[in-house]
N, C-alpha and C positions, 0 to 999 in steps of 0.2 A: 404732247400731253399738256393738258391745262389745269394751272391752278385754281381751285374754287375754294372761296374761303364765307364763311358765316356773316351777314355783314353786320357790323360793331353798331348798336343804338346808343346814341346820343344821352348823355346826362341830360335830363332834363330838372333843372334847378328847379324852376317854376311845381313841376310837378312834386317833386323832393319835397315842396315849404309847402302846399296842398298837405302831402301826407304825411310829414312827419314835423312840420313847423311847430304843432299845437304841443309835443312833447317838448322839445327845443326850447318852446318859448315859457312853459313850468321852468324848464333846468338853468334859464338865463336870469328869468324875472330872480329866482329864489334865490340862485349865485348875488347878485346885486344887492336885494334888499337882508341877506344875511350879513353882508360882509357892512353895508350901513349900520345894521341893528343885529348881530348876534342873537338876539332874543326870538327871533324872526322864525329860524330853524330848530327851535324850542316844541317838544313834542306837545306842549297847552295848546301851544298857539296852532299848530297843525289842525290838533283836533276842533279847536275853536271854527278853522276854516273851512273843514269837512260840515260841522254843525250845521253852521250859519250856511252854508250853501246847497245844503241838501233839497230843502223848500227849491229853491231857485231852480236845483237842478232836475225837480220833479217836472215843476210848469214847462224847463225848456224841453225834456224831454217829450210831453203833450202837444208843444208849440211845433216840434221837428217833424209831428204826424200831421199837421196842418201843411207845413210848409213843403212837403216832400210829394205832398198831396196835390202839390197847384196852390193853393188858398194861404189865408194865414187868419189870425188868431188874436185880436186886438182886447175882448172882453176878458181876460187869464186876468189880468188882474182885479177889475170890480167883481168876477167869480170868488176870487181868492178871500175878498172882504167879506163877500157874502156870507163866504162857507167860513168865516174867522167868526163874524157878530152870533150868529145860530146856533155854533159850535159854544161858544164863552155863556150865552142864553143857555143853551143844554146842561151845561155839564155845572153852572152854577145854583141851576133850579134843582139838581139833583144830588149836589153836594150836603152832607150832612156832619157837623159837627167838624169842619175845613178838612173832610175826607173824602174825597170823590170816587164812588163805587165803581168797580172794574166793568159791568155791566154797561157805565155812561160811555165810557172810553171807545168802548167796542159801537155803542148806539150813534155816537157822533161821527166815528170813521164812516160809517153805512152814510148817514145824511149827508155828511161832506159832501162824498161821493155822489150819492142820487143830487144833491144839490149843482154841482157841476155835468152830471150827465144829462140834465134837462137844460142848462144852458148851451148846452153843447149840440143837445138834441134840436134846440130853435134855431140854432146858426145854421145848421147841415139843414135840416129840411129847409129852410129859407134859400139855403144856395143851392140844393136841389130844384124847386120851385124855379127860379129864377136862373137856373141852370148858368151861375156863376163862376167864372175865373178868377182871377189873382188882385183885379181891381174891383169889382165889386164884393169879393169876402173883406178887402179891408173897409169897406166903407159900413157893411153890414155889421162885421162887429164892433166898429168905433161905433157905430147907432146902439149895439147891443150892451159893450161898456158905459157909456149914460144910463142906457135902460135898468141894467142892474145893479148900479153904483147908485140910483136912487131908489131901489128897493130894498138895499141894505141900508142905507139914508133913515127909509121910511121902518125898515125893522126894530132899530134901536132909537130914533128920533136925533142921527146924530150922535148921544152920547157915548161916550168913553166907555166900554165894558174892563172891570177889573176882573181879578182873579179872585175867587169867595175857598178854593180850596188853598190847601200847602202840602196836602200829600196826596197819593192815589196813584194809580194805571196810567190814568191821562198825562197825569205832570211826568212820568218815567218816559215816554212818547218824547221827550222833548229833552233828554237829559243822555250827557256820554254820547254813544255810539250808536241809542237807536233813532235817529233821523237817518244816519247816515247806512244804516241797515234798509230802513224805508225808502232809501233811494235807491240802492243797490238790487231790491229786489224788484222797486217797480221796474228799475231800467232791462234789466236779465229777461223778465217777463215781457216789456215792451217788444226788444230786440228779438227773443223770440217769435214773435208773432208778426215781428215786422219782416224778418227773413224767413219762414219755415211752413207762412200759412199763404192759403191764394189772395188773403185780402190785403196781405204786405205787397206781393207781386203786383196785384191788379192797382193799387194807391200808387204805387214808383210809374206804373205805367201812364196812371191817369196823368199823374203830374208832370210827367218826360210828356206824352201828347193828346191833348183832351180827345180831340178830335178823333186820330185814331184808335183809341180805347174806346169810343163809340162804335166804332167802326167792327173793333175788333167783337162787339158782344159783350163787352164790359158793363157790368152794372152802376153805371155812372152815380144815379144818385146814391143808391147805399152803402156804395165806396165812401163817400163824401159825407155821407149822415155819421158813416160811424167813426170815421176818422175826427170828427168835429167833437164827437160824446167823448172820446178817448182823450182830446185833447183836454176839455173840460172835466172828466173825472179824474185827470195828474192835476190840476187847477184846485180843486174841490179837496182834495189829498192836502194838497199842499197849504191850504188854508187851514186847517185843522191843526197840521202839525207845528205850525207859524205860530200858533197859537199855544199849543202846549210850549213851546221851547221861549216866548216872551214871556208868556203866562198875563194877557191881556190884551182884546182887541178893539177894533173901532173899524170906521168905512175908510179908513186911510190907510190900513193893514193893507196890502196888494197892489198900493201904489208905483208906477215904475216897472211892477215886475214883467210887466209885456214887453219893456224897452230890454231886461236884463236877458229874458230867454230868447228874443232875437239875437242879441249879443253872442249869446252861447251857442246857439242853433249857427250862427253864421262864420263866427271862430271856428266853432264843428267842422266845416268844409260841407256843408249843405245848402245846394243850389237854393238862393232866394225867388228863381225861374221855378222851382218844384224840380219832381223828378231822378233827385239822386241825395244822399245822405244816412247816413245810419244814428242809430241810439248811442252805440259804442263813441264814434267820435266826438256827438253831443255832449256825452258825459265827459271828454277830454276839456273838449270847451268850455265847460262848466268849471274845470279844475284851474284850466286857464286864467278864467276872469275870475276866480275865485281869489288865488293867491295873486294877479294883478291889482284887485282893489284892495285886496289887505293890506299888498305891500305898499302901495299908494298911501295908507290911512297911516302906514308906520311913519313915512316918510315924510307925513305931515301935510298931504296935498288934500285939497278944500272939496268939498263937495260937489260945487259948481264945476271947479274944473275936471273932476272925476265922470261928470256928464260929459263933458268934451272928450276926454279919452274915450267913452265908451262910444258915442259918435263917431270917432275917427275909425277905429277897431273894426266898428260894421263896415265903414266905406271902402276900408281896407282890404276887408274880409271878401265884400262883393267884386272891387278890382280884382282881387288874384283866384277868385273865381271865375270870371271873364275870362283874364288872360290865359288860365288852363283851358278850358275852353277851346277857346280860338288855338291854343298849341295840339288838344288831340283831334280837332277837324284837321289843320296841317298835316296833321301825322295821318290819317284816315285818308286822306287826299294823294299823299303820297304813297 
């Protein structure tokens, strides 16, 4: 009679920092930067970080539909400016007596929106058209960030838009809990429809293989058109609310922010190749780089070299997606 016994899988480390690093690295950064600065783990400053990073985490979560897509997404931020100067024009031409009617608030969220979904709408059809991959979306939207970074230019002439209100709907948009309410539910809504619907299915598939998503019957282009609108209207979102919560914009409002939802999209554990990533961990990523740059700003580190962190974090992020990779082919091999 023979022994048969189950056989034992291997820990895989590599895989473990994939899927649970992103909480890890919340529970490390915040252990460090509390025990520097006590003030750190102070419930303001939490909410200040949820605030402040909800915009962010809007655009990364738009930028995750691009990337998961095959494509990526480089205009997110002259979108963001755009839909910042239009929004600050709207809601100051309709301000009356520094009270902003409930009516503007609601009117601005709409344009935002249509304002990034036609941006979004010319990238997709342009890489339909051009029936583009991974190297020509980025070059299309870097051409589409000029294109729109000087139409927001040409909207305002340049200048500085202030704030003409101090109270209203719109300034509530930006204040407490509801940014981070507006993120919470575009993300629930994103995820949904990225797990539950056929065009989440068919977007993972495009982006895991173009070619046989062609193959398979896939509707290549209108996969691709609308995953781009989608991208652009968390974009167009996001510049509204950017703007209720400073309470004042200009064409320099959404600057960076394409660098910051790569960041997060790629902390996330979402293939930069496309093809694999969710909303849920984007929003981890987001929490990640969130309390990383805070705790950096406590700590008294420079801005410049706050770019360098965020550069290393991508490089980092793309290594130990490789090297997962390359450990579940081995594993599928064997």
């Amino acid at each position: 009679m023979t022994n048969t016994s189950l056989p034992t899988r291997r820990f895989n480390f590599v895989g473990f920092l994939r899927e649970w690093g992103m909480v890890l690295a919340i529970v490390l950064i915040t252990i460090f930067a509390s025990t520097v600065r006590p003030a750190f783990l102070s419930g303001r400053n939490i909410t200040n970080i949820l605030r402040a990073y909800s915009t962010i985490g809007i655009a990364s979560i738009g930028m995750a539909y691009a990337i998961i897509g095959g494509g990526m997404d480089l205009s997110i931020g002259s979108t963001i400016s755009l839909s910042a100067v239009v929004t600050m024009l709207i809601i100051n031409a309709t301000t009356v007596d520094t009270v902003s009617p409930w009516w503007a608030a609601l009117l601005v969220l709409a344009v935002g929106i249509a304002i990034g979904a036609v941006i979004g709408g010319i990238n997709g059809s342009i890489m339909a058209i051009v029936n583009g991959r991974m190297g020509e979306s980025f070059i299309i939207t870097f051409a589409m960030q000029i294109v729109v970074g000087a139409v927001a230019q040409a909207v305002v002439q340049g200048m500085f838009q202030a704030a003409a209100y101090k109270s209203g709907l719109f300034k509530q948009f930006g204040i407490g809990f509801v940014p981070v309410v507006f993120f919470v539910g575009v993300a629930v809504v994103m995820q949904l429809i990225l797990m539950k619907t056929k065009f989440g299915r068919c977007l993972y598939f495009l982006g895991a293989n173009m070619s046989a998503a062609k193959m398979a019957g896939i509707r290549i282009r209108q996969v691709r058109l609308l995953s781009h609108m989608l991208c652009g209207m968390c974009a167009g979102l996001a510049g509204v609310l950017v703007v209720s919560r400073v309470n004042s914009a200009s064409v320099l409002q959404g600057q960076n922010y394409e660098l910051d939802a790569m960041v997060c999209v790629a902390v996330g554990g979402t293939s930069m190749a496309g093809g694999s990533g969710s909303v849920g961990k984007t929003v981890l990523g987001v929490l990640v780089i969130g309390f990383l740059l805070t705790a950096l700003n406590v700590l008294g580190v420079q801005s410049n070299e706050q770019l360098i962190v965020r550069g290393v974090v991508i490089i980092v992020a793309v290594i130990l997606d490789t090297i997962n990779k390359q450990a579940k082919l081995r594993e599928v091999a064997r």
